[in-house]
C-alpha positions in Angstrom: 245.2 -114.1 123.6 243.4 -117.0 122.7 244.4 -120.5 123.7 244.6 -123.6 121.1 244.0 -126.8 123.1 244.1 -129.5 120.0 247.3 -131.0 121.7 245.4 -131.2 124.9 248.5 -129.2 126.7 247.4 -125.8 128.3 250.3 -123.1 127.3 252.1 -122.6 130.4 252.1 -118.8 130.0 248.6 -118.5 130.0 248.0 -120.2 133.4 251.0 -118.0 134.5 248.6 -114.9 133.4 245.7 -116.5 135.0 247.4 -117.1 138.3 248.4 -113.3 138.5 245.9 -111.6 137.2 244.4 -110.3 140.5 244.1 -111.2 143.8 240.5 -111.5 144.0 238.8 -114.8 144.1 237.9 -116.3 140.8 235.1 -116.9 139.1 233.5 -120.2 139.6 233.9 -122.3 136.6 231.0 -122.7 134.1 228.4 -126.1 134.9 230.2 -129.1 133.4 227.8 -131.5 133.5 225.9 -131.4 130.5 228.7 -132.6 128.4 229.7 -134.9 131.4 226.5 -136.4 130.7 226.8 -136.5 127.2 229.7 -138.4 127.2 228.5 -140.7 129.6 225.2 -141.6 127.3 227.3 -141.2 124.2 229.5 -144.2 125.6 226.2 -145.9 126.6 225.2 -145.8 123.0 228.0 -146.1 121.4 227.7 -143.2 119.3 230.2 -140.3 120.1 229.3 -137.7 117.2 227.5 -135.8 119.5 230.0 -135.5 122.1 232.3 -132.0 121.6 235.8 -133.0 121.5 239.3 -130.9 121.5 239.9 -133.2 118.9 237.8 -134.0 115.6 234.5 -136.4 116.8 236.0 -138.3 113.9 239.2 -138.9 115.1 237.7 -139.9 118.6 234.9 -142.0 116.9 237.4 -144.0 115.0 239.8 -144.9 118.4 236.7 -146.0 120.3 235.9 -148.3 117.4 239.4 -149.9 117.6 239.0 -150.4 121.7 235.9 -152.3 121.6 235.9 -154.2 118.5 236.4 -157.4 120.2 233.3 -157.0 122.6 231.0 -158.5 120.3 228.9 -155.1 120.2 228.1 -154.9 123.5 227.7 -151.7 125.6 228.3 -150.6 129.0 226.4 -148.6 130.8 227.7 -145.5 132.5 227.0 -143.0 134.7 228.6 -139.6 135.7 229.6 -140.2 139.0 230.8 -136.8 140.0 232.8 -134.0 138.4 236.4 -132.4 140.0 236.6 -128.8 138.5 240.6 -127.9 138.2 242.7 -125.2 138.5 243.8 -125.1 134.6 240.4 -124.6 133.0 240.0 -128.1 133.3 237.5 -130.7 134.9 237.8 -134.4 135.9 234.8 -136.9 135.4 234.6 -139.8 137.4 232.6 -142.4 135.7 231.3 -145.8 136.7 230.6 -148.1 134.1 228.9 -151.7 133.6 228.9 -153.6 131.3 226.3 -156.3 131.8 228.1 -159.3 129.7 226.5 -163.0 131.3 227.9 -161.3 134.2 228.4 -157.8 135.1 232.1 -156.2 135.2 231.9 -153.0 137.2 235.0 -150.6 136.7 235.5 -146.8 137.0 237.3 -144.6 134.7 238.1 -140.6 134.3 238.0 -138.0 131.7 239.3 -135.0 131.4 237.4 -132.2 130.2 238.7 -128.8 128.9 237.3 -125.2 129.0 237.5 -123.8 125.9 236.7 -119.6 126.1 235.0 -119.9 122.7 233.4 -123.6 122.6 232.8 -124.2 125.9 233.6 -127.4 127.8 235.1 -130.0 125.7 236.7 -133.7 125.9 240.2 -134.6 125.6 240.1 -137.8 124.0 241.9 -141.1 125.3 240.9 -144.6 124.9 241.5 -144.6 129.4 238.4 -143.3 129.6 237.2 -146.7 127.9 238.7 -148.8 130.3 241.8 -147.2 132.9 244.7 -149.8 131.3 243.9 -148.9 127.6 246.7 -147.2 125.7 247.5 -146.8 122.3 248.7 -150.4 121.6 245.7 -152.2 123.1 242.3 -152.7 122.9 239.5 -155.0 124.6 238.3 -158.3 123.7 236.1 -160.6 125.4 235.1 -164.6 125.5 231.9 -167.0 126.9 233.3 -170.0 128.7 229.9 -172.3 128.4 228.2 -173.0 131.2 227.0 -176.9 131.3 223.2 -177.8 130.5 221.3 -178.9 133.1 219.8 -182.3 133.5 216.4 -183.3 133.3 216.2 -186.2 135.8 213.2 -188.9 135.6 211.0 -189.8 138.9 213.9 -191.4 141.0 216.4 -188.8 140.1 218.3 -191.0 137.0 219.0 -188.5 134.3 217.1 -188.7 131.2 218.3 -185.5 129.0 222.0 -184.8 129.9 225.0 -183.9 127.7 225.2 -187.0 125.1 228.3 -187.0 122.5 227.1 -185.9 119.2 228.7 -185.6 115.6 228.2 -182.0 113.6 227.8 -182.5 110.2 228.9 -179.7 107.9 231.0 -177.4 105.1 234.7 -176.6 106.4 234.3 -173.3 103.6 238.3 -172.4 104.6 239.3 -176.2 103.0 237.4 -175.4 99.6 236.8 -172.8 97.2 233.6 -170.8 97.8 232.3 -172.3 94.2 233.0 -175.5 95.8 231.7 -175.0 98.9 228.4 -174.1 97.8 228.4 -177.3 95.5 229.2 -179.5 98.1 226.7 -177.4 100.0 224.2 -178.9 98.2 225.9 -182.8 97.5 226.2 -182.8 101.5 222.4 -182.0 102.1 221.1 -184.8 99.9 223.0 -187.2 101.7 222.2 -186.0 105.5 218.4 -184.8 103.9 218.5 -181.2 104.6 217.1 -178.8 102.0 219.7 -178.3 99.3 218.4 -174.8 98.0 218.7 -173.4 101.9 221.8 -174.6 103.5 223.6 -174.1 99.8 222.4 -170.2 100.8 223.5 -170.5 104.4 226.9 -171.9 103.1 227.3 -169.3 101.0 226.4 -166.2 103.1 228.8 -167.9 106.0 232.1 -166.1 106.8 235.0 -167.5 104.2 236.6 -169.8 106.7 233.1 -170.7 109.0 232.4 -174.2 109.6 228.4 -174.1 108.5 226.6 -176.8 110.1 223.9 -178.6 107.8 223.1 -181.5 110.3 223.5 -182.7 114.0 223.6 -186.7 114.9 224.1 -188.8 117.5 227.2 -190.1 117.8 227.9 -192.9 115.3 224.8 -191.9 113.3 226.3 -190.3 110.4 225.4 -191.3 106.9 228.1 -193.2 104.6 229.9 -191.0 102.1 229.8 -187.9 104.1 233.4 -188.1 104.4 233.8 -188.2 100.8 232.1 -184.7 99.9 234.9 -181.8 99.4 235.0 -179.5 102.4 232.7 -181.6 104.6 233.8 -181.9 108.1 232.4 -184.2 110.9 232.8 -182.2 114.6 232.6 -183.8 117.6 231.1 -182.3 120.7 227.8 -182.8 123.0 224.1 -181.8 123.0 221.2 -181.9 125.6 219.9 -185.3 124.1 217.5 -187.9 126.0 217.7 -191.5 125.3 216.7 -191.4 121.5 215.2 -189.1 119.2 211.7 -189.2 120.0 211.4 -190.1 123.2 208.7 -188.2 125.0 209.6 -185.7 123.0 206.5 -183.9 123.4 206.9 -183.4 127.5 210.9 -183.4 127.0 211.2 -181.4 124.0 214.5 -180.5 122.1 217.4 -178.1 122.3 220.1 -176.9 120.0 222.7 -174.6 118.4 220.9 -171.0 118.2 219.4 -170.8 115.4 220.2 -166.8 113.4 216.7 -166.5 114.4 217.4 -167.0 118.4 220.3 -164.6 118.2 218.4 -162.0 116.4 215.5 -162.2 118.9 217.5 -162.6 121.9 218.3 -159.2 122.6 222.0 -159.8 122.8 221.4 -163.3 125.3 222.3 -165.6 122.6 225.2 -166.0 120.2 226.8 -168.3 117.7 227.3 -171.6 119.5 225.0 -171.3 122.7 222.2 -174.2 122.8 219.1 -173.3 123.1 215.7 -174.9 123.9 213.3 -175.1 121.2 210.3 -177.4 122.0 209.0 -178.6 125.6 210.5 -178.1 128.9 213.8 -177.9 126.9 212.1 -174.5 125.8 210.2 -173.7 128.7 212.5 -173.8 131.0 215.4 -173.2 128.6 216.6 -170.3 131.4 217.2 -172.5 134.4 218.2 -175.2 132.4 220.7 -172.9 130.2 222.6 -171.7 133.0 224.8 -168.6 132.8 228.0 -168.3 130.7 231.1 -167.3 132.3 233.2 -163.9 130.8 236.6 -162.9 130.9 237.6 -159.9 129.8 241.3 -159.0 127.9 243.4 -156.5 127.4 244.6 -157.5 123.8 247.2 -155.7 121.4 246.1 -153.7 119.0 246.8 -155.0 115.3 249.4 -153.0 113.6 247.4 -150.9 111.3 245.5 -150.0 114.5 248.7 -148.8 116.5 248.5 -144.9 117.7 250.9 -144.8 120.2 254.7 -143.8 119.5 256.7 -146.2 118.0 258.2 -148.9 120.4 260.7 -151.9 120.2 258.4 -153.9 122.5 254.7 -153.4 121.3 252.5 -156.2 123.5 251.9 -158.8 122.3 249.6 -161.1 125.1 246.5 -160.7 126.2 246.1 -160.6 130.5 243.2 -160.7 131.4 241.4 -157.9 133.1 237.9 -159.6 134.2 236.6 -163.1 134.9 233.7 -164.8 136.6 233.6 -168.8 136.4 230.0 -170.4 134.2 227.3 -170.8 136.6 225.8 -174.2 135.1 222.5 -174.9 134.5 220.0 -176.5 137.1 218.7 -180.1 137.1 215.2 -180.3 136.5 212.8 -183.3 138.4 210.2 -184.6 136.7 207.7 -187.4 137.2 208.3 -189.2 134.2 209.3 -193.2 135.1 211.8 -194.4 132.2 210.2 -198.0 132.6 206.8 -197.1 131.7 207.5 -194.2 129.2 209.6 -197.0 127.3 206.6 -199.9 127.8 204.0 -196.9 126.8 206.3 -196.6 123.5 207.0 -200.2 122.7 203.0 -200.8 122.7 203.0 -197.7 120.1 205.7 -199.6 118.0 203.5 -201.9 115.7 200.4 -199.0 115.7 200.2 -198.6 110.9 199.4 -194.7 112.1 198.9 -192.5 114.4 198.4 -193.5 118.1 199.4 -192.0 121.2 199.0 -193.0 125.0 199.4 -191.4 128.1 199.7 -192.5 131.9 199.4 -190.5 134.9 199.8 -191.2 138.6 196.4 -192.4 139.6 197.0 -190.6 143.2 198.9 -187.5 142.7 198.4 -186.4 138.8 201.9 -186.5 138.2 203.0 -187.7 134.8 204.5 -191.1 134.3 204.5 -191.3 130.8 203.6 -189.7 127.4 204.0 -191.5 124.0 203.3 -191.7 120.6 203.8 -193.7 117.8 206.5 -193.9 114.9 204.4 -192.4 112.8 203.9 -189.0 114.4 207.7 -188.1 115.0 208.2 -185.5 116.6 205.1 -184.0 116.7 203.7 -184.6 120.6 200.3 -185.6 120.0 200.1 -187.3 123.3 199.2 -184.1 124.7 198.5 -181.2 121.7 195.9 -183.6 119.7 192.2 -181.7 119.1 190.5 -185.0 119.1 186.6 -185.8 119.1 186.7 -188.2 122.1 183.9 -189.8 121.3 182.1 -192.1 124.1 185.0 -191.4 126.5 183.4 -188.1 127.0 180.2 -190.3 128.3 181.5 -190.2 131.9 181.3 -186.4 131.9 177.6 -186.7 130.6 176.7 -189.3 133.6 178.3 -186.6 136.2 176.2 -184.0 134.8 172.9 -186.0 134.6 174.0 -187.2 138.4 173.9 -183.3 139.4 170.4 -183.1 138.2 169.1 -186.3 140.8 169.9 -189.2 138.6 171.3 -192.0 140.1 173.5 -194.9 138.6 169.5 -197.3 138.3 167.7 -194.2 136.9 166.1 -196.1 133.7 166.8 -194.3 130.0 165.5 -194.9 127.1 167.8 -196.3 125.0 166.3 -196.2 120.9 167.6 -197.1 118.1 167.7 -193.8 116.6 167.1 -190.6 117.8 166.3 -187.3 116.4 167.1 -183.8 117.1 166.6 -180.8 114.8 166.2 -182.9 111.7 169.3 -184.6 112.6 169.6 -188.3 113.1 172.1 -190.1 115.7 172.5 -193.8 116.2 174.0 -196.4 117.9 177.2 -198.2 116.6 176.9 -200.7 114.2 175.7 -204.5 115.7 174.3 -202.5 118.9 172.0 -205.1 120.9 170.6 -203.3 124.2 168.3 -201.1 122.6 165.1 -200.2 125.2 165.0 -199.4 128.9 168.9 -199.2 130.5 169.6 -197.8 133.4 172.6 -194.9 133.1 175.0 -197.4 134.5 173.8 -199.9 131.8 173.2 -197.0 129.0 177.3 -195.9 129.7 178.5 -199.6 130.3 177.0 -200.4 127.2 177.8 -196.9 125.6 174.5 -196.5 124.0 174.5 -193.2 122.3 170.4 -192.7 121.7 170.2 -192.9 125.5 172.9 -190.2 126.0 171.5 -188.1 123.7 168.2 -188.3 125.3 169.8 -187.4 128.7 172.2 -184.4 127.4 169.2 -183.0 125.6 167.6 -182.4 129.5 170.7 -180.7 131.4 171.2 -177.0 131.3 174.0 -175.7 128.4 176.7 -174.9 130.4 176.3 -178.3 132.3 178.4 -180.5 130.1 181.3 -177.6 130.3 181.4 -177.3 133.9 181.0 -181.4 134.8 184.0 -181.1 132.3 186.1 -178.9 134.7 185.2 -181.0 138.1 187.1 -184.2 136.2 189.6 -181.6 135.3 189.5 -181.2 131.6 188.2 -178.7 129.3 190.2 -176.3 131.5 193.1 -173.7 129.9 196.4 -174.9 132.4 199.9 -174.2 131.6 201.8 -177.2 132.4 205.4 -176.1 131.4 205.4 -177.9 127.7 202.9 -178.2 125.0 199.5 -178.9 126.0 196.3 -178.8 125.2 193.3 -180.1 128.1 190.6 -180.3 125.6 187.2 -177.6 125.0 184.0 -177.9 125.2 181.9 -174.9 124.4 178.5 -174.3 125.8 176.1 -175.7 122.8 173.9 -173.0 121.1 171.9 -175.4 119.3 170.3 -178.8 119.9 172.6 -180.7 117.7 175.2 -179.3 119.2 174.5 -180.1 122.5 173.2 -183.8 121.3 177.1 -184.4 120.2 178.5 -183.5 123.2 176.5 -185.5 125.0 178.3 -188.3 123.5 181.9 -186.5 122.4 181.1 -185.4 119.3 180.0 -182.1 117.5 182.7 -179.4 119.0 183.9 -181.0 121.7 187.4 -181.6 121.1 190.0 -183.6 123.9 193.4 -184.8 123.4 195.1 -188.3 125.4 196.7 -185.8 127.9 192.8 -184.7 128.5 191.1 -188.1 128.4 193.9 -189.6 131.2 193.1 -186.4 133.5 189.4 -188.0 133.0 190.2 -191.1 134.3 192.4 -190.3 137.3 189.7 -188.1 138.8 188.0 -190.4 138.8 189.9 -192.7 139.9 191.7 -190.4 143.0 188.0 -189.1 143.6 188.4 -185.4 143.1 189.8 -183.2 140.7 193.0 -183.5 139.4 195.4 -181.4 137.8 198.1 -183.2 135.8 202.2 -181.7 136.3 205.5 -182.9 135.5 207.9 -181.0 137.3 208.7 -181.2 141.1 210.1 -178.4 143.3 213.1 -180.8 144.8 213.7 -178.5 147.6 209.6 -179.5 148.5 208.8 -182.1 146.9 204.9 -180.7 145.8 204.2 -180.0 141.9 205.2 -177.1 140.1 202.3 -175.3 137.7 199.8 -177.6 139.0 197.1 -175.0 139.8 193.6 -176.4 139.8 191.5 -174.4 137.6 188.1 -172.6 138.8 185.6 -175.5 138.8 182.9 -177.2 141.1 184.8 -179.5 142.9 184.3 -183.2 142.2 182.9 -184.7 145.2 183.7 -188.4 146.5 180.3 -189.5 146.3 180.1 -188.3 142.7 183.5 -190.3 141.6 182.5 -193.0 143.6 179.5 -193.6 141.3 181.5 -192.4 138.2 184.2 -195.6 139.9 181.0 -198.0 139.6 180.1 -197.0 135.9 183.5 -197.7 134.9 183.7 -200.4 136.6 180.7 -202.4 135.3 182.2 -201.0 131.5 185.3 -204.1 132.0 182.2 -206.2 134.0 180.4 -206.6 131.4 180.6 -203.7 129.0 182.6 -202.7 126.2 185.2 -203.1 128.0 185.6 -206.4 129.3 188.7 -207.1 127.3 190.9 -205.3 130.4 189.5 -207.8 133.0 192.1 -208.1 135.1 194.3 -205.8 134.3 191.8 -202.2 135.2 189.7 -201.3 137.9 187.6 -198.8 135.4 187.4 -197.9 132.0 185.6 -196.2 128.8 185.8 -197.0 125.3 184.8 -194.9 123.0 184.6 -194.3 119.1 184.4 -190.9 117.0 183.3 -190.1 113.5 185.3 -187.9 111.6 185.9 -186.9 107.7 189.3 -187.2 106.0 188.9 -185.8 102.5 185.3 -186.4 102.1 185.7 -190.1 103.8 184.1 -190.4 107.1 186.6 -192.7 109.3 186.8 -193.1 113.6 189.0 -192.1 116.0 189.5 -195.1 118.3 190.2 -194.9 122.5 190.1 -196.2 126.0 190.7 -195.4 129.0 191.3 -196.9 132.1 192.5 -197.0 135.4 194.4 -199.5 137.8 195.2 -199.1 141.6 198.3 -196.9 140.4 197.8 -195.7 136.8 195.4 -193.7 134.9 195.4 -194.2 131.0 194.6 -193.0 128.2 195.3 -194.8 124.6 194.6 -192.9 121.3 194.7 -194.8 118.2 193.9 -191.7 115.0 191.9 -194.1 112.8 190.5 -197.3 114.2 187.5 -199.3 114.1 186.7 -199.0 117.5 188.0 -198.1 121.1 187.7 -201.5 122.0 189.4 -203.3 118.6 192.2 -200.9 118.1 192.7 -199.0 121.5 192.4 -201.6 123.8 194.9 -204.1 122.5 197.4 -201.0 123.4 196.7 -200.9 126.9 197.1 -204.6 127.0 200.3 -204.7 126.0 201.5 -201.5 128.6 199.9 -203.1 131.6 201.0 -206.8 130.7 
């Protein structure tokens, strides 16, 4: 007699047979793991066609599908805790499951497996051994309280990027037709100046009833007429903003709705709705700052079509909840940044006609105070990303490295009017006057470049790089947001090393750099620049020094006297007053075939170290140094 087990009932008969069949003791029952196992990955995957079933694989495929529909996808995983072989040719599998949602929900459940003569072991489907409290009429569903942003707080705690009210701008596609949504699509995009051709796509690939953002503002920000555009829909709700658009943006950064991209790359992390940080310590930091989302888990009915269990005259019809752990919001960050001077640093910026940028760092400790740029650059944090020639600037790091060969501050130089080096000729700025014998304070004071030249010509080819990394720039340091601490590469040839000597050729800095400059020099050994602070200690986080000759206090007190006689009576005298120290400096570059300067300064007071960038400008003294007048006045 053979036994049909597609109801899942073993004939009662047939156990009767096997309990009297003889006396002796039975056979023990065939392994049962190996479909336990398979059941337990095949639910881990969520792929059941390979699992054997007393009913069709189809059948059980399609109930699973209907019990975890409303989990978004995700997947527990599950393991065969251990197996209970029974008495009617059947076995029970214990199984634990996770599933790891923002937090984990740990359950077990059982499955019942039958011994099929011919087949084998096999499973008896039921959607309990989804989840225990499953049944015909329900099925699971799940939801993401948000957990709050954190903060990122300025110097004396004050929050600077917090949860600010913002309008969503958008297409409402369930108030309009989807021809009209797609037209307004692209009426709404002109007006808010987003790309008509691309959010017109994104509108039309949306769901047919999903709000599809074009545009997020600040509250009270939105454009006139937005109102009147069919299907358009103005949402209120809150973003990680700081005081205004582009306020140190470039150390800040930005956050925002997940883009499709986020999601896709996120591995599951992300969905539709969660803000995430794209730019800065917004992005860096995104995790801490992010939090962890809360889940509850439902039981939910089942929508009629989806029904398997016998007919009823009270189907469920609320959800209870099953699993829930509370958000875990995000953690406040500290920074260094001071509001006061990041807002004076940006008001000097205001009247700049380009590009200009300016950064100031706490002459003792490194730490950040302030990074700025002007109108003109937007978003784009050039502050602390710009590849800039740094023209004489980069004279200090040529006096340190003619210092470590025995000069002294009254070594004389010979300071020509032109010099010439592989058939190349340098020469001093236009309406130079101190041509002849200077000493190498004089020759830097008076930023004579034939004089540098000669100098830089004498000192070994790596001497430049590593005077470089003892004032703490040239050096690869990760800082938490975009940076960039300049390079200068060892010269291979003797123009090369002739521009470096006075910050040209392939030497490249950017403010961030040029500020690190100055406060070693300033502080009297090497400093590494930082912006966040561990608040449980107080010291800098990711402020590493790199590998590099230290800089020694003798060194930076002579470096202190250079820049000191350049506001005495060098090119810097305009900051008398105001700086202890300071460095102008002028670079030739080409714009489309036109050869135009880069313009900068910078300086240092008893508390600040500062660097002021100015893209095209006459000179570091005409255009830079007017902007560190107005920050320290």
């Amino acid at each position: 007699m053979s036994i049909n087990p597609k109801s899942g009932v073993i004939p009662a008969l047939v156990l009767g047979l096997m309990l009297s069949a003889c006396t002796s003791t039975p056979p023990p029952p065939p392994d049962a793991s190996p479909v336990a196992g398979a059941l337990a990955a095949a639910l881990s995957s969520g792929d059941l066609s390979g699992v054997p079933f007393v009913t069709s694989a189809d059948a059980a495929t399609s109930e699973y599908a209907v019990v975890t529909k409303g989990l978004g996808g995700a997947l527990p995983t599950v393991e065969v805790a251990d197996i209970t072989y029974n008495e009617d040719a059947t076995a029970t599998v214990r199984l634990n499951q996770t599933y790891d949602f923002s937090q984990k929900w740990q359950f077990p459940s059982l499955a019942t497996l039958y011994d099929d003569p011919s087949q084998g072991w096999q499973v008896m489907w039921a959607p309990t051994i989804v989840q225990p409290v499953l049944d015909g009429y329900t099925r699971l569903t799940v939801s993401y309280p948000s957990a709050t942003r954190g903060q990122i707080l300025a110097d004396d705690g004050s929050p600077i990027v917090y949860n600010r009210p913002v309008e969503k701008v958008g297409i409402d596609k369930s108030q309009v037709s989807p021809d009209q949504a797609v037209a307004s699509a692209k009426q709404l995009a002109k007006l808010v100046d987003v790309n008509a051709d691309t959010y017109a796509k994104q509108v039309a690939n949306g769901g047919p009833r999903q709000f599809v953002i074009a545009i997020t503002y600040r509250e009270g920000m939105v454009p006139k007429g937005v109102d009147k555009v069919p299907g358009a829909l103005i949402q209120a709700g809150t973003m990680s903003l700081g005081p205004s658009k582009t306020f140190a943006i470039g150390l800040l950064g930005s956050a925002g709705d997940a883009t499709a991209e986020d999601i896709a790359n996120s591995g599951g992390k992300f969905s539709e709705g969660d803000i995430v940080g794209h730019s800065g310590l917004q992005a860096s930091q995104d995790t801490a700052l992010r939090g962890t989302n809360g889940v509850t888990v439902y039981l939910a009915p089942r929508d009629a079509a989806d029904v398997t269990g016998p007919p009823t005259d009270t189907p469920p019809t609320d959800r209870q909840v099953l699993f829930t752990a509370a958000p875990i919001n995000g953690a406040s960050l500290q920074t260094t940044l001071d509001v006061v001077l990041q807002t004076k640093a940006e008001k000097a910026l205001d009247k700049a006609s380009g590009i200009a940028a300016m950064v100031v760092l706490d002459v003792n400790t490194g730490g950040i105070l302030a990074a700025a740029n002007s109108p003109a650059a937007g978003a784009n944090p050039y502050a602390t990303t710009g590849r800039y020639a740094p023209g004489s600037t980069f004279k200090i790091v040529t006096a340190l490295a003619l210092l470590r060969t025995g000069k002294t501050l009254d070594t004389k130089l010979n300071c020509p009017k032109t010099v010439t080096v592989d058939g190349m000729t340098f020469k001093n700025v236009t309406g130079f006057d101190h041509n002849g014998s200077l000493t190498l304070r004089q020759a830097v004071a008076w930023s004579c470049n034939t004089a540098m030249i000669n100098a830089a010509m004498m000192v070994g080819p790596t001497a430049l790089a590593d005077a470089a990394a003892s004032l703490g720039i040239g050096v690869d340091q990760s800082l938490g947001f975009a940076s960039f601490l300049g390079s200068v590469p060892s010269p291979t040839a003797g123009t090369a090393q002739a521009g470096a000597g006075i910050g040209q050729g392939t030497v490249v800095m950017s403010p961030l750099a040029m500020a690190v400059e100055a406060a070693s020099v300033a502080a009297g050994h090497t400093v590494v620049p930082y912006l966040l602070v561990d608040p449980a200690t107080g010291q800098p986080v990711d402020a590493t020094p790199a590998a590099a000759t230290p800089l020694t206090s003798q060194e930076a007190s002579q470096l202190r006297d250079i820049m000191g006689a350049v506001i005495s009576y060098g090119t810097g005298t305009s900051l008398k007053g105001l700086a202890k120290g300071a460095k102008t400096g002028t670079a030739e570059f080409t714009d489309n075939g036109k050869l135009k300067t880069h313009a900068w300064m910078i300086c240092f007071t008893g508390k600040y170290a500062i660097a002021a960038y100015v893209h095209v400008g006459p000179s570091g003294a005409a255009a830079a140094g007017p902007l560190i007048r107005a920050f320290l006045s």
